[in-house]
C-alpha positions as CSV (number, residue, x, y, z in Angstrom):
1,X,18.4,-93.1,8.2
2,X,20.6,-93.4,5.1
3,X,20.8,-97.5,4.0
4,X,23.5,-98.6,1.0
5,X,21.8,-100.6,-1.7
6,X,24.5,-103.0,-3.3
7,X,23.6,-105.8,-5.6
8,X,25.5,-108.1,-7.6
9,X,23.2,-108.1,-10.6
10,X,24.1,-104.8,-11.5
11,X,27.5,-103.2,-11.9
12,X,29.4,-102.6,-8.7
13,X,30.5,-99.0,-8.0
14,X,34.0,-98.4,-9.7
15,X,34.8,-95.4,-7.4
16,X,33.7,-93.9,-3.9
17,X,29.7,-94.3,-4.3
18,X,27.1,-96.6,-3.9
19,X,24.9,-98.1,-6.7
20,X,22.0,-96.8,-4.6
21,X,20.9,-94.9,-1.1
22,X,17.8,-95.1,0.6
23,X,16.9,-92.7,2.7
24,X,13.1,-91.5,4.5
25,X,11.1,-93.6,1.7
26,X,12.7,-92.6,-1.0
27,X,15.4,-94.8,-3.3
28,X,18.3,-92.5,-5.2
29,X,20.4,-94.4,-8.1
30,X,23.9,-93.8,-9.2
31,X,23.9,-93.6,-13.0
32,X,24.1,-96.6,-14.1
33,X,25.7,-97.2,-17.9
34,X,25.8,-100.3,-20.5
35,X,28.2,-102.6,-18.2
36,X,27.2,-106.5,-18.0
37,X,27.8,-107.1,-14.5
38,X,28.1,-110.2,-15.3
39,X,31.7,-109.8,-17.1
40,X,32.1,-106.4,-15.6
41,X,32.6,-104.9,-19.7
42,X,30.5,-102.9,-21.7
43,X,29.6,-105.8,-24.3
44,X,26.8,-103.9,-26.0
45,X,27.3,-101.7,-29.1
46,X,24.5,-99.8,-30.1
47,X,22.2,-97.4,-28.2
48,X,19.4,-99.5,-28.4
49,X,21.5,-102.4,-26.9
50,X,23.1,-100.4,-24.0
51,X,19.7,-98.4,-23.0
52,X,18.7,-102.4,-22.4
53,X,21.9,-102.9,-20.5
54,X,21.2,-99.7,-18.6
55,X,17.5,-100.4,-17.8
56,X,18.5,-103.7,-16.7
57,X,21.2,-102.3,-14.7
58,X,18.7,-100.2,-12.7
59,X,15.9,-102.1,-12.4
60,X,18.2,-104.8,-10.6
61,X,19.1,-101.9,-8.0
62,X,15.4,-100.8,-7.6
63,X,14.4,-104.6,-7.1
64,X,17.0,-105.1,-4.4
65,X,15.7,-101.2,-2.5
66,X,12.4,-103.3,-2.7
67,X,10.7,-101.3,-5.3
68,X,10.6,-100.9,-9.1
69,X,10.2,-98.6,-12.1
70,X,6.5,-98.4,-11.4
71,X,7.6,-96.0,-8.7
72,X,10.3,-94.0,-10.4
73,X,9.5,-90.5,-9.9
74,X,12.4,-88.8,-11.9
75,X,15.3,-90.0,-14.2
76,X,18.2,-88.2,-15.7
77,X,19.4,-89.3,-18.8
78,X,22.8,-88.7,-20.5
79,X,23.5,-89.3,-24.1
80,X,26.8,-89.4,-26.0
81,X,24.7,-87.7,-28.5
82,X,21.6,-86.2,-29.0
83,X,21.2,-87.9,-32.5
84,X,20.3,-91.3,-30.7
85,X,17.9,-89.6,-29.3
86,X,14.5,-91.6,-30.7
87,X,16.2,-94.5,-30.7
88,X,17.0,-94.3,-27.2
89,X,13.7,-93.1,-26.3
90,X,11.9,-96.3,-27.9
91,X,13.6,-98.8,-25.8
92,X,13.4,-96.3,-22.4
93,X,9.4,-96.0,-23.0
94,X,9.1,-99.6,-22.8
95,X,10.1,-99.8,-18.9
96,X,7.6,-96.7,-18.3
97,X,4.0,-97.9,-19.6
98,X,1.8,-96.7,-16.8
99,X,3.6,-93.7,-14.9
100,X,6.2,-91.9,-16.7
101,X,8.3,-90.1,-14.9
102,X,9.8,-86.7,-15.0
103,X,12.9,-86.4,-16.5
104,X,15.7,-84.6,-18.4
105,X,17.5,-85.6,-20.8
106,X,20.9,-83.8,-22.1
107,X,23.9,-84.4,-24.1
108,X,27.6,-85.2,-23.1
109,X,30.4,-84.3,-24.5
110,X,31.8,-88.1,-23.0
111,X,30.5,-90.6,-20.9
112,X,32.2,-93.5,-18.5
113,X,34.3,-96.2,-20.2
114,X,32.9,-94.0,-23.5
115,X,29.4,-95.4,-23.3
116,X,26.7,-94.1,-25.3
117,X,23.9,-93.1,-22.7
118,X,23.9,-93.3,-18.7
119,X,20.5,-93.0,-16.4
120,X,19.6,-92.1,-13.0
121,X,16.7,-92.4,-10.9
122,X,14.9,-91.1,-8.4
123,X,12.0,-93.5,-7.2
124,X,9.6,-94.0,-3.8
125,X,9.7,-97.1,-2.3
């Protein structure tokens, strides 16, 4: 059975999908990019600052599917530009200590509401 994961602390969709679906144990994010969903803007300037936003983002989503980024199996990962590479990989390390996931990473050419980076995941729960 396919549930809808909707939470306010994280952005609300902004078109026809859902921040998350659930379906036979397994939780599949929307990319998620640097808004506040607090203000509904993108407030953050840097990559650093928007992975946060970002990782925030989706760990709200995973927390209200009833799991977390210790269970993240895969992410996808879009960058405006493959230059903020490191720097986005410093702050996205931090949320994966124990398990890191698979994942891709790839470049762009333009991202939602011009955003610098926007991540997906796959994760059991």
């Amino acid at each position: 059975m396919l549930n809808v994961i909707s939470t306010n602390s994280a952005p609300g969709a902004i078109g026809p999908y859902s921040q998350a679906i659930t379906f036979n144990g397994m939780v599949f994010t929307s990319g998620q990019i640097a808004i506040n969903p607090s203000t509904g803007n993108v407030e953050a300037a840097t990559i650093e600052e928007q992975t946060e936003q970002v990782m925030k983002n989706l760990l709200a989503i995973l927390l209200e599917a009833g799991t977390d980024f210790k269970k993240v199996i895969k992410t996808t990962c879009f960058l405006s530009d493959m230059g903020d590479f490191a720097k986005f990989n410093e702050v996205y390390g931090k949320y994966f200590k124990e398990i890191k996931p698979a994942r891709s990473c790839v470049a762009a050419k333009q991202l939602p509401k011009n955003v610098l980076v926007e991540v997906e995941v796959i994760a059991a729960l």
